[in-house]
C-alpha positions as CSV (number, residue, x, y, z in Angstrom):
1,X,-10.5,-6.0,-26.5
2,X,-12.7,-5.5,-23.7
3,X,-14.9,-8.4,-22.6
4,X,-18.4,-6.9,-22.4
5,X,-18.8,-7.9,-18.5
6,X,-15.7,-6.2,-17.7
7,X,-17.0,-3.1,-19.2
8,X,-19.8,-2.9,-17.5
9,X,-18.0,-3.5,-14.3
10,X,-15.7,-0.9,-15.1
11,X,-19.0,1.1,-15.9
12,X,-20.2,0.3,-12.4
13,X,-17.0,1.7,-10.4
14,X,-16.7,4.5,-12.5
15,X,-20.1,5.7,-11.2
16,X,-19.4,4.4,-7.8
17,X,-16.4,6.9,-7.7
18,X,-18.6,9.8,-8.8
19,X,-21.6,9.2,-7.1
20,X,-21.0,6.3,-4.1
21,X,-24.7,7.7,-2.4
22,X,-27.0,6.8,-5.2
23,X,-27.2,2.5,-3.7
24,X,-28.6,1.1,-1.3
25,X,-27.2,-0.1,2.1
26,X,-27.8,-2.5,4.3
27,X,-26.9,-1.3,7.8
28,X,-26.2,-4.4,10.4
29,X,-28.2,-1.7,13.2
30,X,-31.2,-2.4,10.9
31,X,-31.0,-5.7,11.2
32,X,-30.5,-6.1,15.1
33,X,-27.1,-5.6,16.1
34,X,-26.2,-3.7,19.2
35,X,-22.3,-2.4,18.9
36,X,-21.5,-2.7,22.3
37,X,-18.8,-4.9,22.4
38,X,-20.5,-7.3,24.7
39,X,-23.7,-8.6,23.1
40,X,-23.2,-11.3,20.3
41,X,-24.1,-9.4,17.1
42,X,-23.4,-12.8,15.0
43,X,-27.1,-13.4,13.8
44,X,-27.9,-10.0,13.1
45,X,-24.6,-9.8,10.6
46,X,-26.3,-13.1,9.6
47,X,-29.8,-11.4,8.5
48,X,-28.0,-8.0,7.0
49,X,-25.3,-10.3,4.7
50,X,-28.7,-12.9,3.6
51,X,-30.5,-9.3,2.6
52,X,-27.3,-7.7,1.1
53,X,-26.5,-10.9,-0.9
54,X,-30.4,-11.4,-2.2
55,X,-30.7,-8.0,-3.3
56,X,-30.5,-7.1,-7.0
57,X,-29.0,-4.6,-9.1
58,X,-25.6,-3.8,-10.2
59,X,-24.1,-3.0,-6.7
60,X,-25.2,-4.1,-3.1
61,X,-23.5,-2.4,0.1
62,X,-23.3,-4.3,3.8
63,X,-22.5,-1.3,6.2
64,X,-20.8,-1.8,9.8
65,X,-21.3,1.8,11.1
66,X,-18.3,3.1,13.5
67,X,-19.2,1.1,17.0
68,X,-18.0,-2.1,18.2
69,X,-19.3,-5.6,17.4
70,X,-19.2,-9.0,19.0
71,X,-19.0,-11.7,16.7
72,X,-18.6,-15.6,16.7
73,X,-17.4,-17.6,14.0
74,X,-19.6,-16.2,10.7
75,X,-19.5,-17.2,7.2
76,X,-20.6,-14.8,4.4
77,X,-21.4,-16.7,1.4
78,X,-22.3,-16.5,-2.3
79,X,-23.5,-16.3,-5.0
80,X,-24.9,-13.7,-4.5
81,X,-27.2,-11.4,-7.1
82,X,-25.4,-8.3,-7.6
83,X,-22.3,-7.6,-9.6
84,X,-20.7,-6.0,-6.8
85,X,-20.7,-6.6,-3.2
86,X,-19.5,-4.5,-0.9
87,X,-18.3,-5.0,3.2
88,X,-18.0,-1.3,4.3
89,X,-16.0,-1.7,7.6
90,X,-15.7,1.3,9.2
91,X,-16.4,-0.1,12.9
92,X,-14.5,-2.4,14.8
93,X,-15.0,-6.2,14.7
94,X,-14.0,-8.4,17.7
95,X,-13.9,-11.8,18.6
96,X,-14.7,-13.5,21.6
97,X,-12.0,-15.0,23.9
98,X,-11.1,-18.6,23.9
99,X,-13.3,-19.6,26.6
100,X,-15.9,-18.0,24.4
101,X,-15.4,-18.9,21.0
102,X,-17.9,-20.8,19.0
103,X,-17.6,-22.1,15.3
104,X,-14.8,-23.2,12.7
105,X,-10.9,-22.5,12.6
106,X,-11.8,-19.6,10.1
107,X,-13.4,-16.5,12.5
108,X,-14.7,-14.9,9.6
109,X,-15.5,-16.7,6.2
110,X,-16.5,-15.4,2.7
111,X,-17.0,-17.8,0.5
112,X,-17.8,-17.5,-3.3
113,X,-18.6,-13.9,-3.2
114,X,-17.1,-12.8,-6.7
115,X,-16.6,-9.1,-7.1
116,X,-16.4,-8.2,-2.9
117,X,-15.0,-5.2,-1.9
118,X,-14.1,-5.4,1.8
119,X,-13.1,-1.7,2.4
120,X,-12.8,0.8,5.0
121,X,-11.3,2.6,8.4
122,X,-12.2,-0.4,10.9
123,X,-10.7,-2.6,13.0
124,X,-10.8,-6.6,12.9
125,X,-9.9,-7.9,16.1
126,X,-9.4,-11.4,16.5
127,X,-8.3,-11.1,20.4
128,X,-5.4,-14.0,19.8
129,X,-3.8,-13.3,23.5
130,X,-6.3,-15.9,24.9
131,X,-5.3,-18.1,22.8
132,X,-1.7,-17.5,22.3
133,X,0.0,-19.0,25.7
134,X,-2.3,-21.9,26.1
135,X,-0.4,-24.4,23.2
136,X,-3.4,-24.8,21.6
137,X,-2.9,-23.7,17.8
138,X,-4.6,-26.5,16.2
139,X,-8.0,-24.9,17.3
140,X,-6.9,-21.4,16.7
141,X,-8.7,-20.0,13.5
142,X,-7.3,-17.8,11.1
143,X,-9.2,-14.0,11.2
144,X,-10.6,-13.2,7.9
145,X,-10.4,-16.4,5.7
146,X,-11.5,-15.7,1.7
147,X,-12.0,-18.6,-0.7
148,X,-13.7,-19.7,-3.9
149,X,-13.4,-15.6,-4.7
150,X,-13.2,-14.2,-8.2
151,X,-12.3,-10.1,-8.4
152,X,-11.6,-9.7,-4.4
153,X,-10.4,-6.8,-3.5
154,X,-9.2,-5.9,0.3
155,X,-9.0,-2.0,0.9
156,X,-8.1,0.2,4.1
157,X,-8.9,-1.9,6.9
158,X,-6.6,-3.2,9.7
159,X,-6.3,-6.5,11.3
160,X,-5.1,-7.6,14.7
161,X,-4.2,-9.8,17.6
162,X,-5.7,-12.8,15.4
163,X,-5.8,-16.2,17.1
164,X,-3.5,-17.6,14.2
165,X,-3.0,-16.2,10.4
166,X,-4.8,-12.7,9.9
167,X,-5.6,-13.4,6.7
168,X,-5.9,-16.3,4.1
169,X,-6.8,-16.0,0.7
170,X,-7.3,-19.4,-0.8
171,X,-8.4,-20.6,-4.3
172,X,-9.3,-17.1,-5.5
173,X,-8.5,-15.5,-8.3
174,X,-8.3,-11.4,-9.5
175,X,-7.5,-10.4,-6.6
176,X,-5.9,-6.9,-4.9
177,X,-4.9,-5.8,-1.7
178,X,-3.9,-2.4,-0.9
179,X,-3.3,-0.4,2.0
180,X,-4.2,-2.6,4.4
181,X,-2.0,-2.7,8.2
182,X,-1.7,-6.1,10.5
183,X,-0.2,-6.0,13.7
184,X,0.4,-8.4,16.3
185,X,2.9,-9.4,18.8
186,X,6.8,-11.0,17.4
187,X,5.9,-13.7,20.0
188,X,2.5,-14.3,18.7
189,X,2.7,-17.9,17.7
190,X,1.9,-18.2,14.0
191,X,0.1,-15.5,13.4
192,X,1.0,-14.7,9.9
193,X,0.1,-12.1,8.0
194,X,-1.5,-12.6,5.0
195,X,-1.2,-16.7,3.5
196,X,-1.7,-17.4,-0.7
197,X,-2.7,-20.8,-1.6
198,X,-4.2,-22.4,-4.4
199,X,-4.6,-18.7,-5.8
200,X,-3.8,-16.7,-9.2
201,X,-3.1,-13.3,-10.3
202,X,-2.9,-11.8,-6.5
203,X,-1.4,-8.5,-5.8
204,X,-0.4,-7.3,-2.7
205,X,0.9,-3.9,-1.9
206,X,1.4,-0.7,0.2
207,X,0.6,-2.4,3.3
208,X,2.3,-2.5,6.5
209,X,2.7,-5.9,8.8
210,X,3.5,-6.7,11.6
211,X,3.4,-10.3,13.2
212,X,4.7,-13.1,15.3
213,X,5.3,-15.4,11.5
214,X,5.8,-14.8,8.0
215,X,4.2,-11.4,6.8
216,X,3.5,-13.1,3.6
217,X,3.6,-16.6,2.7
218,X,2.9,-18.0,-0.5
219,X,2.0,-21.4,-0.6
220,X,0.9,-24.3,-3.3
221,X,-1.0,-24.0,-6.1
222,X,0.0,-19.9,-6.0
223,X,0.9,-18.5,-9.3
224,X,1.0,-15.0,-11.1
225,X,1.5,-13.2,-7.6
226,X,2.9,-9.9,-7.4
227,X,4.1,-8.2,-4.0
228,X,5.3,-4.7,-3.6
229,X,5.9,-1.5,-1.1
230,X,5.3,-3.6,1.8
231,X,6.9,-2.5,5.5
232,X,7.3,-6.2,7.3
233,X,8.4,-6.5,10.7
234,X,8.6,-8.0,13.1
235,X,8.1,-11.1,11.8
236,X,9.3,-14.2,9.9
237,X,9.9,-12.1,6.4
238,X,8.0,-12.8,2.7
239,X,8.4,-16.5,2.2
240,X,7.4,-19.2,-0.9
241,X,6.2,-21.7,1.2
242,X,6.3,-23.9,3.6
243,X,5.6,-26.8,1.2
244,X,6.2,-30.2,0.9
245,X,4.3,-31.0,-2.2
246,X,2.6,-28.6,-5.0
247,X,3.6,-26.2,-7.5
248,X,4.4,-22.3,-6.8
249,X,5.2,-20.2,-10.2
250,X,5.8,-16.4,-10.8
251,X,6.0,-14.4,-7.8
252,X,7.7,-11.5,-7.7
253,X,8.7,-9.6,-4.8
254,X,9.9,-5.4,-4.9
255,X,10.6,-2.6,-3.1
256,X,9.9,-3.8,0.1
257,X,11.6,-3.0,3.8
258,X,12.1,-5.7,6.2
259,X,12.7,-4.4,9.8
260,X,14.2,-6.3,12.8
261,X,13.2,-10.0,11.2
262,X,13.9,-13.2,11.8
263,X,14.7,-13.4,7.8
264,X,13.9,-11.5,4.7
265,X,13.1,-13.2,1.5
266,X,12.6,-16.8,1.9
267,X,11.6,-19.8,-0.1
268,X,11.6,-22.8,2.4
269,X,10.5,-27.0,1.3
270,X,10.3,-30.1,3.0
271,X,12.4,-33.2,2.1
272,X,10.8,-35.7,0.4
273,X,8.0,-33.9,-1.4
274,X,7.3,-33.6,-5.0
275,X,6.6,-30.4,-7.0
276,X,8.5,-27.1,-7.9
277,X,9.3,-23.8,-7.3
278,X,10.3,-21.8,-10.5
279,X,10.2,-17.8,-11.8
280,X,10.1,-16.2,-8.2
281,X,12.0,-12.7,-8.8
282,X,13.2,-10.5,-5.3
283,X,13.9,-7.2,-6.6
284,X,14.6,-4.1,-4.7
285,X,14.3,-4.6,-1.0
286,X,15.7,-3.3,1.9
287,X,16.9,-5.0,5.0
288,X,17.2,-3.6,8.2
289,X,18.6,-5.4,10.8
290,X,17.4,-8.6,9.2
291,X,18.9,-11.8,10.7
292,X,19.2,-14.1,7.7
293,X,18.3,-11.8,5.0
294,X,18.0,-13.9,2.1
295,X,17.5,-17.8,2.3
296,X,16.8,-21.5,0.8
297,X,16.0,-23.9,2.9
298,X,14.7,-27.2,1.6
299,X,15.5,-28.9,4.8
300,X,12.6,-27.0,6.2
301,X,11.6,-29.1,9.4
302,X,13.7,-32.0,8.4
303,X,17.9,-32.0,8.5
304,X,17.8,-35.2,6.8
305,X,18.7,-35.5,3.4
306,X,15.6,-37.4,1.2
307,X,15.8,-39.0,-2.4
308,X,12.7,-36.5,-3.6
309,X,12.0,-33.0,-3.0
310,X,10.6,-29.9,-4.3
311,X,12.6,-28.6,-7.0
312,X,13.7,-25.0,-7.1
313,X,14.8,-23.3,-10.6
314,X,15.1,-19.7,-11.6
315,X,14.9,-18.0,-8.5
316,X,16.5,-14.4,-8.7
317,X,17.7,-11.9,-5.7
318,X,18.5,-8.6,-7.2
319,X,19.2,-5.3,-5.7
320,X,19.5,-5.9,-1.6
321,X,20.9,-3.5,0.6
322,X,21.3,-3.4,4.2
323,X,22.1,-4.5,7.5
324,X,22.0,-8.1,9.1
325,X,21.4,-9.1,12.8
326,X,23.0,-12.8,12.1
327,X,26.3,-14.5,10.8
328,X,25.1,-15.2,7.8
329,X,23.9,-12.4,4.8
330,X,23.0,-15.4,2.4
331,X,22.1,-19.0,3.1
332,X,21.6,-21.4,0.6
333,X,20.8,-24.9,1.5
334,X,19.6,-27.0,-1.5
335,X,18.9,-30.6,-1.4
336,X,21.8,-32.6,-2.3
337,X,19.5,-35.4,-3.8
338,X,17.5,-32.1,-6.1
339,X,19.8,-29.2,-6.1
340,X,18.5,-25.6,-6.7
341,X,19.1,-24.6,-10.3
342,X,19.7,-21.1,-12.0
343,X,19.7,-19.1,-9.1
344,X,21.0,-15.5,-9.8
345,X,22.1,-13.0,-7.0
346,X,23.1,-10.1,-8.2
347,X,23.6,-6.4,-6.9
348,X,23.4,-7.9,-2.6
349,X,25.2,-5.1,-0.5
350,X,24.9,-6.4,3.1
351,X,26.7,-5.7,6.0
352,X,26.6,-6.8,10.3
353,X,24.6,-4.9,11.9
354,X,27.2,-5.1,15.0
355,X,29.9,-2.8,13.9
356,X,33.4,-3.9,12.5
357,X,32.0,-7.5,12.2
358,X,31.9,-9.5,9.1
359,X,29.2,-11.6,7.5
360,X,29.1,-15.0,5.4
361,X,27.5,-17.0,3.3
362,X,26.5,-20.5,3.4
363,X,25.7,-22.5,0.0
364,X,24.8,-26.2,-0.1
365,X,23.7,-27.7,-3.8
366,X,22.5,-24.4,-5.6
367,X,23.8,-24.1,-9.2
368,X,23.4,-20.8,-11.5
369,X,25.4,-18.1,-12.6
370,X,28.0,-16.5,-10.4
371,X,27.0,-13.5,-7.7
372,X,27.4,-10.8,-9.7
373,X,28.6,-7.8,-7.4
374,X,27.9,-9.5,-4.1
375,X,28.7,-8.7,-0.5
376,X,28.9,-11.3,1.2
377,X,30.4,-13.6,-1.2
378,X,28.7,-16.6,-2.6
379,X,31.1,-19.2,-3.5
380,X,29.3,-22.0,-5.2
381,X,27.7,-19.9,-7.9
């Protein structure tokens, strides 16, 4: 049955979707910004978010109107009156270069706004190339940064050329992501695409990415995450981790395409953590070109063998078919000290991308049923 505040939020989109015109709007131009792409529009976004956030009534609607805006480092926070809050992007965002730049490691920040819609045909620009050759990550911020959200939802709009990760969505919960497109460089250092921590019941899907690190990582504290009909590539594939301490439970991964990365789906640990990984299903997904398609790696940044580690159970790889740019179609490389347990592979039909060559497999520690139907061979299962 029904809560009585989800019916009226259902009550609220239903008459959104029929009649969008009937709320009011706060437009960023009323407020002071320019759109040119050279004055700093950061306190005038500043003033419209304080009005759009005050304002009462069942829905409340920021508008960024189709010109370009300069913005520093800007944090949109809660609570705010309204039931629903809306970001209507349908202009483009940019960040200042390097030299420029002025605020925290997140460029832009919402922050315990429940029930945000960011939506729309816009462009967030986090100009990363300024950043990118100078080795100097540890300052870089991550583009659009959510956390402390409850019913987030993430609709339409495209991000690019971030500094570091496009997007992070940490400690929020009820959340969707749909149609949304990254892009940046495959040498872009670390700019994934979209990073889960600390969050619950996430789904992520029809999206394409495209980035210089994972296209989705999924990190501690993530459970009840659901990924599908995602187009990744370039990149560093759809990984659980990295982690070296935490808890990561029931992700599931389908009907995706991975094109020309570095792997496909990964779950990747540190020795000498604590924690697990358990109930993480990849079903369904294609791999083109791919050059480790499916791995385990709890040597992540470490070759050295510790007495602790997090432990993997019940991971499952069903239905892969493809090519693979590497040696190896399957690599499994469990800690000797914490093996991986029940790991199922069933249904893998891999081949070389290089014609008339032959792949392998590489299995260190992982226990579970045998490969059922597999090419390559898995021998230790």
């Amino acid at each position: 049955m029904l809560m009585a505040s989800h019916v009226k939020i259902f009550g609220i989109l239903l008459v959104l979707c029929i009649a969008p015109s009937v709320f009011g709007d706060f437009n960023v131009l009323d407020f002071g910004a320019v759109g040119d792409g050279r004055t700093d529009d950061t306190e005038a976004f500043k003033r419209a978010w304080e009005a759009t956030c005050a304002a009462h009534g069942d829905v409340s609607t920021l508008v960024v109107p189709r010109r370009t805006f300069l913005l520093n480092s800007n944090r949109f926070s809660g609570k705010c009156n309204a039931t629903l809050i809306f970001f209507r992007l349908f202009g483009n965002l940019i960040a200042p270069t390097r030299d420029a730049f002025k605020g925290w490691k997140s460029w832009i920040t919402f922050y315990k706004v429940d029930g945000l819609t960011v939506t729309g045909t816009g462009t967030i620009d986090g100009q990363g190339s300024s950043w990118w050759p100078r080795n100097c990550m540890d300052e870089a911020s991550t583009s659009c940064f959510f956390t402390s959200c409850l019913m987030l939802n993430v609709r339409g709009v495209k991000l690019k050329n971030s500094a570091r990760s496009h997007m992070t969505v940490n400690g929020c919960g009820r959340v969707s992501i749909q149609n949304i497109h990254i892009s940046s460089p495959a040498n872009s250092p670390n700019t994934d695409g979209i990073n889960i921590g600390s969050s619950w019941n996430v789904q992520v899907s029809d999206s394409i990415i495209e980035s210089g690190d994972d296209c989705i990582s999924f990190l501690a504290g993530s459970y009840h995450i659901n990924v599908s009909h995602i187009t990744c590539g370039p990149g560093h594939g759809i990984s659980v981790g990295s982690m070296d301490t935490g808890i990561v439970e029931d992700v599931k991964v389908s009907n995706c395409i991975f094109k020309n990365t570095l792997f496909g789906a990964r779950i990747k640990t540190k020795q000498g953590g604590t924690g697990h990984v358990k109930w993480v299903k990849f079903r369904d997904n294609h791999m083109q070109s791919v050059y480790t398609p499916i791995i385990i790696d709890q040597y992540y940044a470490s070759r050295m063998n510790q007495s602790s580690a997090v432990a993997i159970e019940g991971v499952e790889f069903t239905n892969f078919w493809g090519t693979a740019s590497g040696k190896l179609g399957i690599k499994l490389a469990c800690s000797q000290s914490v093996p991986c347990t029940d790991i199922r592979l069933r249904e893998i039909n891999l081949a070389s991308a290089t014609p008339n060559k032959q792949l392998s497999s590489y299995c260190l520690s992982a226990r579970g049923p045998h490969c059922g139907d597999c090419s390559p061979a898995v021998r230790c299962l």
